[in-house]
N, C-alpha and C positions, 0 to 999 in steps of 0.2 A: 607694691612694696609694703613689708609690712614692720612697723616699729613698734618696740617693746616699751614701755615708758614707765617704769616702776617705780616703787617709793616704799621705805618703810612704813608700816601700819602708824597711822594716826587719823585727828580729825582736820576734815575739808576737803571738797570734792573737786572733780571734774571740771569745776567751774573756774580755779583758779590755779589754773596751769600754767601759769609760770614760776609758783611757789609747789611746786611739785615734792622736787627737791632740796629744796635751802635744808643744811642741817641735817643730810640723811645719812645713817653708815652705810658703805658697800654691801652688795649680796651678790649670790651666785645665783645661777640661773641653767639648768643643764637640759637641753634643748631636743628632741625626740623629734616628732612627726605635730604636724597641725592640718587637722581636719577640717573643711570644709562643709565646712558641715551646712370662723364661724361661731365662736363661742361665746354663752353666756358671759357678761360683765362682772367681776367680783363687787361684793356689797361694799360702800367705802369705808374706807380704816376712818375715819375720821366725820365728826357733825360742825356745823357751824352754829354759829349764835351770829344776831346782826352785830356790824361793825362801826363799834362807837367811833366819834369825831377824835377822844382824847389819846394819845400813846403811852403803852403801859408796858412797864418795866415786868424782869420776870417774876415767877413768887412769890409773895410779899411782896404785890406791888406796888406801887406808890404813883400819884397822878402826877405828871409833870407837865411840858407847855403844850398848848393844844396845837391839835395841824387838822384843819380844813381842808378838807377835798374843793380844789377850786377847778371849775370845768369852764371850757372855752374853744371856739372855732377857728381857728387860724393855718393860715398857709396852706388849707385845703384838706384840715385833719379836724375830727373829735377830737379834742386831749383834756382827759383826766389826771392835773396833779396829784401826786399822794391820795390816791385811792386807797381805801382801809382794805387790810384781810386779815379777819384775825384768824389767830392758830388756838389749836385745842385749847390750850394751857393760859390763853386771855394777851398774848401778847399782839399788838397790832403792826402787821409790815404793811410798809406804804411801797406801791407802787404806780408808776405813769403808763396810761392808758392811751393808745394811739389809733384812732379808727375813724373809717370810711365815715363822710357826712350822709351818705344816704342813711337809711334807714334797712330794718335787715337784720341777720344773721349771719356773722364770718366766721370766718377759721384763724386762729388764734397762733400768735406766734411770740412766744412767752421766754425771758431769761429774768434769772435768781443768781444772784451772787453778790461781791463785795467791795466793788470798783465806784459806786455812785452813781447811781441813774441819774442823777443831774449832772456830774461831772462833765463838760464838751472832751471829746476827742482831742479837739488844740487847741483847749486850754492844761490838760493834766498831761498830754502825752507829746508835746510840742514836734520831737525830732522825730519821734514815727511819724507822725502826721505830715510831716514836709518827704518823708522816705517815702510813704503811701502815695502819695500825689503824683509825686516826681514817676514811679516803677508804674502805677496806676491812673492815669489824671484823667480816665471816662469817672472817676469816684465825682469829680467836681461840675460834673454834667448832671443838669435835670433834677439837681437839689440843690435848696441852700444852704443845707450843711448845717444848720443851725441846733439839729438834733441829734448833730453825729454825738457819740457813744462807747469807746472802748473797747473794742472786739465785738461789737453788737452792730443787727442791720440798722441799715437808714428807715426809719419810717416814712419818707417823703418818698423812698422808691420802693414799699409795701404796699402801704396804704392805699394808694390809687390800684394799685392791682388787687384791691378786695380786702385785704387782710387787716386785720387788728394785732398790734405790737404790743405785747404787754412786759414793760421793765419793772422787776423786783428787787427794792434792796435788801439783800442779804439782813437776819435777824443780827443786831449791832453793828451792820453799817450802813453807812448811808442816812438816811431819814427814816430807819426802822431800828427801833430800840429791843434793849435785850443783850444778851451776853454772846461775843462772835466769838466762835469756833468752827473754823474753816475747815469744811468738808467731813462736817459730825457727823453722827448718826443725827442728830437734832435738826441741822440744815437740810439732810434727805426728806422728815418726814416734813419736814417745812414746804419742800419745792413740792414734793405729793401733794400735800393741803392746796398748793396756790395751781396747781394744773386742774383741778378739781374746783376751783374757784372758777378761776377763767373760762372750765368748760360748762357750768351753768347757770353764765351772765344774760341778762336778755340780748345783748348783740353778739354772744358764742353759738357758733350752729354745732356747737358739742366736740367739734376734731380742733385738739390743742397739740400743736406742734412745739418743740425746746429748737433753739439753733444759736450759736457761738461760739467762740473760741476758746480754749486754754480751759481757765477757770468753768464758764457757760456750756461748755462742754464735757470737763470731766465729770460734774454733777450729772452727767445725762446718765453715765453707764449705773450708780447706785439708784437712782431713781427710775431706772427704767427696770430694774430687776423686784420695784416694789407693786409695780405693775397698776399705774393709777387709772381706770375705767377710762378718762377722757383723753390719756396720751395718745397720739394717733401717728407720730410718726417725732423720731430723734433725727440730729445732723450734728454729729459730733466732730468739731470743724481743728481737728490739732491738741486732742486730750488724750493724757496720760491716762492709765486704768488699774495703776498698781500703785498703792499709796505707800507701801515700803520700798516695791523695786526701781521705780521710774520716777520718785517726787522728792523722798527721804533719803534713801540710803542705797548707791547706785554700786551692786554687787555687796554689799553691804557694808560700802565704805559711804561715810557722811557727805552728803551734797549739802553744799552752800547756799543753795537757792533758797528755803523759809527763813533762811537768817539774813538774806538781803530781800527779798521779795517783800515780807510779811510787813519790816517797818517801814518801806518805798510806798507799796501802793496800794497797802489795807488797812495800817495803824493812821497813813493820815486821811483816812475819809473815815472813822469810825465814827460809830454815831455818838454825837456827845463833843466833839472836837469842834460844833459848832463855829459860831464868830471868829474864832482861829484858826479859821481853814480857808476853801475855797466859794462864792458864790455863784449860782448857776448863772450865764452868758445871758437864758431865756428869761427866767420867772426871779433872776434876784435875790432866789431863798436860798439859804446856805446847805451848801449839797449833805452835811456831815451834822446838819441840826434835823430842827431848831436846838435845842439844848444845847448850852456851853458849860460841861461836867469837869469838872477840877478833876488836874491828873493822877490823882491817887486812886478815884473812883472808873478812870477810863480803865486803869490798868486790874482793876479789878473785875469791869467786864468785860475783859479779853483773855482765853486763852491764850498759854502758852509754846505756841504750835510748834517755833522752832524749838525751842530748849526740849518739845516731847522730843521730837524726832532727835537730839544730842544726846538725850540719856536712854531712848530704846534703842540698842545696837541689833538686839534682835527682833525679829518677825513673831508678833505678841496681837492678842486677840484687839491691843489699841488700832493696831494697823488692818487687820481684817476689819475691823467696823467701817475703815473706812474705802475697803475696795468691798466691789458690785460683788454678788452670787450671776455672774454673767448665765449661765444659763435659765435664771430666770428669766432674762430680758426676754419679749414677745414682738414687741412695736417694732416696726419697719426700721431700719436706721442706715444711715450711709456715713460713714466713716471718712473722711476727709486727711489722710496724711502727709508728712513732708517730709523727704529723706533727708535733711538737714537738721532735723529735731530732735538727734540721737540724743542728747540731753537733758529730755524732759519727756516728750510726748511720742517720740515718734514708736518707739516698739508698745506704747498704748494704744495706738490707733490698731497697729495690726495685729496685736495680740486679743485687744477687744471684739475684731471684728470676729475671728476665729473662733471663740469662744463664747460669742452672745448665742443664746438660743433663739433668734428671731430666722423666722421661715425666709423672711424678706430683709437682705441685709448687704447691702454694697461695699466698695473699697474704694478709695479713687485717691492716689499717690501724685503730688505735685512738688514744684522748687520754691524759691526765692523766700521770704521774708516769712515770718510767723502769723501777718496778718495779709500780708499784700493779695493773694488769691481768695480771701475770704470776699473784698471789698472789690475787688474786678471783675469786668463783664463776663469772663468765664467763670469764677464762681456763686458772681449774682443769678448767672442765668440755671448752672447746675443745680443752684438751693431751688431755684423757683421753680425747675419742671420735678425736681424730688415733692415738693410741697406739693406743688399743684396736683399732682397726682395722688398723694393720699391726703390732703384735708380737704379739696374739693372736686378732686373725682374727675378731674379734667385731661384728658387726649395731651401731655404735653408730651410724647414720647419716651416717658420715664419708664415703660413695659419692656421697650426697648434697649434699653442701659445695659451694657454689659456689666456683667456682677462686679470685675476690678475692672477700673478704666487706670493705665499707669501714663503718666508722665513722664519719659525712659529719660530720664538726665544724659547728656553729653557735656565734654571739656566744653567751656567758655559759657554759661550755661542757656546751652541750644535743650532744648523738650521737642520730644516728640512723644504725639498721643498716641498711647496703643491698648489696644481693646484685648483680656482676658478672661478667662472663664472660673479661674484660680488662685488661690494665692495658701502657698508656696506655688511657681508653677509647675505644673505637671509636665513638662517637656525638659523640667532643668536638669543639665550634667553636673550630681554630685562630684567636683572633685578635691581630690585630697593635693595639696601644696604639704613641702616636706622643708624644715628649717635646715641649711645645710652651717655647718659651722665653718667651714672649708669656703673661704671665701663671700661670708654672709647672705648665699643666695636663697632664693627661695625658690624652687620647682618642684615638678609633679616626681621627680626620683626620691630614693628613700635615700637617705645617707648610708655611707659606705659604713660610720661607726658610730659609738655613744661616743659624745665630749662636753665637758664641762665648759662655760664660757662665763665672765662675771663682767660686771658694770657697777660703774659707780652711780648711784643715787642719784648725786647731784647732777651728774653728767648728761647723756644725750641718747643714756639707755643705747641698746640694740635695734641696727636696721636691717634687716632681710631684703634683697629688691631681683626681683624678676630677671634674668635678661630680655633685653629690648625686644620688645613684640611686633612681629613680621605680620601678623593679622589683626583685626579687628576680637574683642574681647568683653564679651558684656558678663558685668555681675550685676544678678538681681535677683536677692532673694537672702536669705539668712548667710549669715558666716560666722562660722566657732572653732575655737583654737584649743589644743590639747599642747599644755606645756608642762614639765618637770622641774621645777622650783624649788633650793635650798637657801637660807638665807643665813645671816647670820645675828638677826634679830629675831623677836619672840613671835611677831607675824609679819606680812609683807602683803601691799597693795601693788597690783599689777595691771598695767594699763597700755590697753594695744590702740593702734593706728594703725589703718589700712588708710594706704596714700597713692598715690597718681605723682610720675612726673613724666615730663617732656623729652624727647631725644638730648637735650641739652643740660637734662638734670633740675633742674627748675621743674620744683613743687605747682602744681596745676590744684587748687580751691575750689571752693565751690560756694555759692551763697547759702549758708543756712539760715534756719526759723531766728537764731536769737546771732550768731557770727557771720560776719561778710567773708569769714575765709575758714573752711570745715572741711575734713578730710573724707573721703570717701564712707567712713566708718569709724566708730571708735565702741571700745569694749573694753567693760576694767570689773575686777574680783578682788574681796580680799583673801589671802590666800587659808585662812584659817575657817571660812566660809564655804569652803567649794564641795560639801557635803551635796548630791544629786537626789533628785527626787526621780526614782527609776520608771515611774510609770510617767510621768510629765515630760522627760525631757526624751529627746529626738538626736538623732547624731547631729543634724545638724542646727539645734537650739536649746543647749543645755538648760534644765530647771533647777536652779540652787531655791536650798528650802529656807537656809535663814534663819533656820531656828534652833541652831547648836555652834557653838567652838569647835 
């Protein structure tokens, strides 16, 4: 079934749908047909200078409270607090170093970003962490948990398998000073500097691996198109790859997400929030110090990420800085998505994959929660024969990997795992579904005539629904809609739903990455946007450009 769910042009996304409508005027809507629709190392960008004890603000910088690298053996790991790296321009990111007590040479398994590497798992993210346990509870086997981490691996289940975990905090947050602007050009050439660190430590055997979620993730696709000598293999586990289509402004109407996200769970660890924040569970020190900077000063070293994304409506060279030149990318990477994550990440994973230029380059489609697969034995085990096979060269049967591995979701959500060689797949039946106004249905016939149908705003929009299906029916794979739109406003947002229900009528869900109840699909435009980019889009994956009325 498929639901039209529209709304006058304004701002606020996707994300808060049940203010869709409050306060909208009527429009019409006149309804047609819906389509279906070996090489040398480059020399590096960057030199180092040793890395003083003190942290140093940016230009003009000024010395502020000192932080000591303090090392120590416990629970069966090297750990390095606040390890210095400094970056071109003199400013020092502190990062924790997690490694093998032998002695040696490992492969490196490194994340950069703005969440607090001291931050525990349950202590910042309490009700994930009882949802993680509960969908996942092998997570609470064979570690003490002590070092869990927010979208990040456990070091306690790396580290004995050889590997060094190297956590960065992000330039202004965390324990690393400096001015945050989240997913700058400035934080790309930052993560290049620190993979390039990591890969010529005395215990790096030179292959540095990126892997995590969301955030730890979307960094991987501009970073990987910069091409840093030591990168050796990405796992981009549920990241968006489009900093205007999929982050900012979805069809190019306003999402809500940098405007709740930014000051939840980046403005309270920034660095500088100091003694007014949180203290780390292990070491005691304040995950968002040392420094405790009056708020006039914090808010001056923070960009304004959501207000940018409120005042650029259009697709502007700010938004390109911040998505990848994908065909640069070279390094291996495996792509990790969730059909549930129409909201943020998920047409990032698969558009990403499509578009990277790496020889070596997987897909692999899974359900349930936005971290839960990250942290279970079936994605602990797919990261580690990915890893193990290009940072250590190891038989873990990763040659063997089919290119897409999918997770074919079923009602009640049953998966089954199935092995492809594609994506789009090349066996799929294009077909075109036709909107009939003649009883709201929706079939493979054309309609008998044109007609005009209208809905109120506020109301329950337009349903289209199938008659009852005698066989078995799988979609998988893109779906796009061709509609004819008059309004009686100066623009108009239009927002579909693809839904599932039962012989009994009762709406059938689904778990998604961030809602326990998500519709098979969802797709929304503003309609003053829908200008096509003729050589990009495909009948069945329209490319709007975004950059005209």
């Amino acid at each position: 079934m498929l639901s039209i769910l529209p709304r006058e042009s304004g701002e606020g996304g996707p994300s808060r749908a049940a203010g869709w409508w409050k306060g909208r005027r009527p429009q019409r809507i006149s309804l047609d047909e819906s389509d279906t629709s070996g090489q040398t190392p480059p020399p590096p960008r960057f030199a180092w200078s040793p890395s003083p004890a003190i942290a140093v603000e940016d230009a003009g910088a000024k010395a502020i409270v000192m932080i000591e690298m303090k090392s120590e053996t416990r629970d069966g790991m090297r750990i390095d607090w606040d390890a210095p790296i400094t970056m071109d321009d003199g400013v020092v990111l502190r990062a924790d170093v997690f490694r093998p007590t032998a002695e040696g040479k490992h492969p490196v398994i490194l994340s950069y970003g703005p969440y607090a590497k001291g931050l525990a798992f349950q202590e910042g993210y309490k009700g994930n962490w009882a949802r993680l346990t509960k969908a996942a509870p092998e997570v609470l086997e064979g570690s003490s948990n002590k070092y869990q981490n927010w979208e990040l691996v456990d070091p306690e289940k790396w580290v004995p398998d050889g590997y060094v975990c190297v956590r960065i905090d992000s330039r202004g947050a965390g324990r690393s000073p400096g001015t945050l602007d989240v997913w700058s050009p400035r934080e790309t050439d930052d993560l290049y500097q620190c993979i390039e660190w990591a890969g010529t430590q005395p215990w790096s055997n030179g292959k540095v691996g990126i892997n995590g979620i969301s955030y730890y993730a979307m960094n991987q696709w501009t970073v990987g198109a910069l091409k840093p000598p030591h990168l050796a293999a990405l796992c981009i586990w549920e990241g968006s790859s489009d900093y205007y289509r999929e982050l900012c402004r979805h069809g190019g109407i306003l999402s809500d997400f940098l405007n709740s996200w930014h000051p939840r769970q980046v403005a309270t660890v920034q660095h500088g929030v100091g003694t007014r924040g949180v203290k780390s569970v292990v070491t005691r020190e304040p995950v968002a110090g040392p420094d405790t900077l009056p708020e006039a000063e914090l808010a001056k070293n923070c960009a304004d990420s959501p207000g940018e994304a409120k005042r650029r409506e259009l697709h502007d060279d700010y938004y390109a800085s911040r998505t990848a030149a994908f065909e640069k990318i070279e390094a291996p990477l495996l792509s990790a998505a969730n059909w549930g994550g129409m909201g943020l990440h998920t047409r990032g994973n698969f558009e990403g994959f499509l578009r990277a230029g790496s020889k070596q380059k997987w897909l692999e489609v899974h359900g349930d929660t936005h971290f839960t697969h990250f942290y279970s034995s079936y994605g602990e085990a797919l990261q580690k024969r990915f890893f193990g096979h290009f940072l250590k060269g190891e038989d873990t049967g990763w040659s063997r990997q089919p290119r897409v591995a999918l997770n074919v979701r079923h009602p009640h959500e049953k998966f089954a795992l199935r092995a492809e060689n594609e994506w789009p797949l090349a066996r799929t039946r294009w077909t075109k579904y036709y909107l009939q106004p003649d009883g709201l249905a929706l079939t493979p016939q054309e309609p008998a005539a044109a007609t005009t149908l209208s809905y109120e705003t506020m109301g329950d929009g337009l349903t289209f629904r199938t008659p009852p299906m005698t066989e078995s029916l799988e979609i998988t794979g893109p779906v796009a809609a061709r509609l004819f739109v008059s309004s009686a406003t100066t623009d108009a947002d239009i927002f579909l739903a693809l839904r599932l229900f039962d012989p009994d009528g009762k709406e059938i869900t689904f778990v998604g990455s961030n809602d326990p109840r998500v519709p098979i699909g969802l797709g929304w435009l503003r309609a003053s946007q829908r200008k096509l980019d003729a050589k990009r889009s495909w009948p069945y994956r329209p490319w709007h450009t975004h950059d005209e009325e």
